[in-house]
N, C-alpha and C positions, 0 to 999 in steps of 0.2 A: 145717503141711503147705503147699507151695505152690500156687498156681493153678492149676486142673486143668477143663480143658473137654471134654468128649465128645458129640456127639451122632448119634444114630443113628436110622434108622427102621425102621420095619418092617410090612409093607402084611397086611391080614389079610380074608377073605370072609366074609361074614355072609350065612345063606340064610334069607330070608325068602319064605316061601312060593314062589312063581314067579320073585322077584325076588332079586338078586344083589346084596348090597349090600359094597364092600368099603370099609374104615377105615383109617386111617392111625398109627401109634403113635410117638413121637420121644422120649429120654430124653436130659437135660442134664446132666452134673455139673458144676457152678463152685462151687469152695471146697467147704465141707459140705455144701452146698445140691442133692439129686437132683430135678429138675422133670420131670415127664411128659407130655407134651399127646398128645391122640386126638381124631386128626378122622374125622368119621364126615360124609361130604357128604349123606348123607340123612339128618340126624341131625332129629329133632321135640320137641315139649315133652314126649314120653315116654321119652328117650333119659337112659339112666343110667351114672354111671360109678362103679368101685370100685377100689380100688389095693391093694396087699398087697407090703411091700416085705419083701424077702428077702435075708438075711445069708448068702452060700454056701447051702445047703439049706433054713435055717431062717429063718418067717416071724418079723422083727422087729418089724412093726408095720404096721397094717389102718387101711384108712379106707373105711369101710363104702360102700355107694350112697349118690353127691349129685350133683347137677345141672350140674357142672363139667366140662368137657372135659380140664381141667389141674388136676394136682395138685403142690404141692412138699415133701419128704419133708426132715429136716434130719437129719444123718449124725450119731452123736456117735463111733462105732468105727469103725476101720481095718477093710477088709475088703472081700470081694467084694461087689458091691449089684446087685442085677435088679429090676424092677417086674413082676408078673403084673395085668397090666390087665384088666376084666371092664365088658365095655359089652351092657345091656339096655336094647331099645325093644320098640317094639307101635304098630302102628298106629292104635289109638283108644282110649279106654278100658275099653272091654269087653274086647278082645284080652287074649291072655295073651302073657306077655314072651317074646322069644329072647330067649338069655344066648350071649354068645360070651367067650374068652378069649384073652386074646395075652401072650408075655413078651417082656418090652426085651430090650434086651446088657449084658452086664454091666460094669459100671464101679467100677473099685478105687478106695478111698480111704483 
């Protein structure tokens, strides 16, 4: 397949208590490679991220909560691909998490 680049973003609100927090979400394909980044400006050392990439409808493959902003997904099938992004924080460690969720655009490969 030849070289194939897309990227796109996508702005998303997070409500945290009284405070409005919005994040940022960008998805790349080059080659088989799907890259994800998510900025979160007010992101802290409690700020989590999970990926769950999706073949047309169906989830092909999860990478659970880790610490990363960015994730890269390697394609091995032709097909439609979306990422459903999941970013959990809290403000101290007592607090309990908001969980918010956002999807990329989709990108064929």
């Amino acid at each position: 397949m030849a070289w194939l680049h897309r990227a796109y973003c996508f702005c998303c609100r997070l409500n945290l208590g009284v405070k409005t927090l919005y994040f940022l979400t960008s998805s790349q394909l080059v080659g088989d490679k799907l890259t994800v980044s998510v900025t979160v400006p007010e992101a802290n050392q409690y700020t989590q991220y999970a990926y769950y990439l999706y073949r047309g409808s169906s989830i092909a493959q999860k990478q659970l909560y880790i610490n990363h902003s960015e994730f890269t997904f390697v394609l091995s099938e032709e097909g439609m691909y979306s990422v459903k992004v999941f970013v959990q924080t809290k403000a101290s460690p007592s607090a309990p998490y908001e969980k918010h969720t956002q999807i990329t655009r989709l990108h064929r490969y």
